[in-house]
N, C-alpha and C positions, 0 to 999 in steps of 0.2 A: 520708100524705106523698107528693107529687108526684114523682118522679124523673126526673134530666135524660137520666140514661142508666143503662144495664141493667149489672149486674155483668161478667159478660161481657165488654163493652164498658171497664169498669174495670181487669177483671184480665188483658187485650191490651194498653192502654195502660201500664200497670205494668210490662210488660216489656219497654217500647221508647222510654218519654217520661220526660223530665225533670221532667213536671208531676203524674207518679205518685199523690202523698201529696193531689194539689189535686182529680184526676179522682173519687178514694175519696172525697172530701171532700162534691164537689159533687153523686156520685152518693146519699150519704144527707143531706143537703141540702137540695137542690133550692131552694125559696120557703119555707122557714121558717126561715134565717137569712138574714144579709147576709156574706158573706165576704170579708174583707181580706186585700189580700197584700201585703205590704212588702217592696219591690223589692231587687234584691242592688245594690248601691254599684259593683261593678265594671265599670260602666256610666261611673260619672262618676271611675272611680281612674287607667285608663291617661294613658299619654301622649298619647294623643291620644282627641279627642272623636269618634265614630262615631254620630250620630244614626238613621243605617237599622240601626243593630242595636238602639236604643233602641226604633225603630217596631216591629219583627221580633218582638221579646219581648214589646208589649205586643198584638200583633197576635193572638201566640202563644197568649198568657195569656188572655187574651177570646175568640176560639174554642173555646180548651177548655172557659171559664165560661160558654159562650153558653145560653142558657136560666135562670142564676141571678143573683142579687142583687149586685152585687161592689163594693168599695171600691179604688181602689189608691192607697195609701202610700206615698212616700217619704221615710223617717225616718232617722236615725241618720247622717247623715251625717258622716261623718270627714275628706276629703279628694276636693276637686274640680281637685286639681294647681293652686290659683289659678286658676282660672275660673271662677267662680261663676253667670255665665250659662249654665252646660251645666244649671244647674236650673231655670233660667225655662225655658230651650227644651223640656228633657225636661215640664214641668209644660206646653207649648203643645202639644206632641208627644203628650202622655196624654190632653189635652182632644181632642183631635182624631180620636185616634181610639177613644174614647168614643163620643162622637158618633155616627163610621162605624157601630159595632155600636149602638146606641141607636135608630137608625132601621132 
């Protein structure tokens, strides 16, 4: 099995990233799953809509997965303050930069 990154590299990021449990993940991993991450809601729960911290996070999350298989999810929604367009955009904002790291 191929590895995106070396333990090492796992147990540095474990002590300073929020993407901890994803890094250990991705480093036993690597191309022989596909990994889904189901985004947190507190993105579309405030009062107001901040779409550069939606790009920020998915920027974020696809760097760290950069070299694996990835899916991302946005499920369970509960509450988008009535705005229900903050999920089209977020869903154009995920395509997009998909893409960015895809090429």
């Amino acid at each position: 099995m191929a590895a995106s990154c070396s333990l090492a590299t796992v147990a540095s990021a474990s002590a300073r990233s929020a993407w901890a449990c994803a890094a250990s993940a991705w480093a036993l991993a690597a191309f022989a799953w596909v990994l889904a991450s189901a985004w947190a809601l507190a993105v579309f729960a405030g009062d107001s809509w901040h779409p550069e911290r939606a790009r920020e996070d998915l920027r974020e999350f696809l760097e760290t997965a950069r070299g694996c298989h990835v899916e991302l999810i946005m499920k369970d929604i509960s509450t988008v303050r009535y705005h229900p367009q903050r999920l089209w955009e977020w869903a154009g904002i995920a395509m997009e930069v998909a893409e960015e790291f895809a090429s």
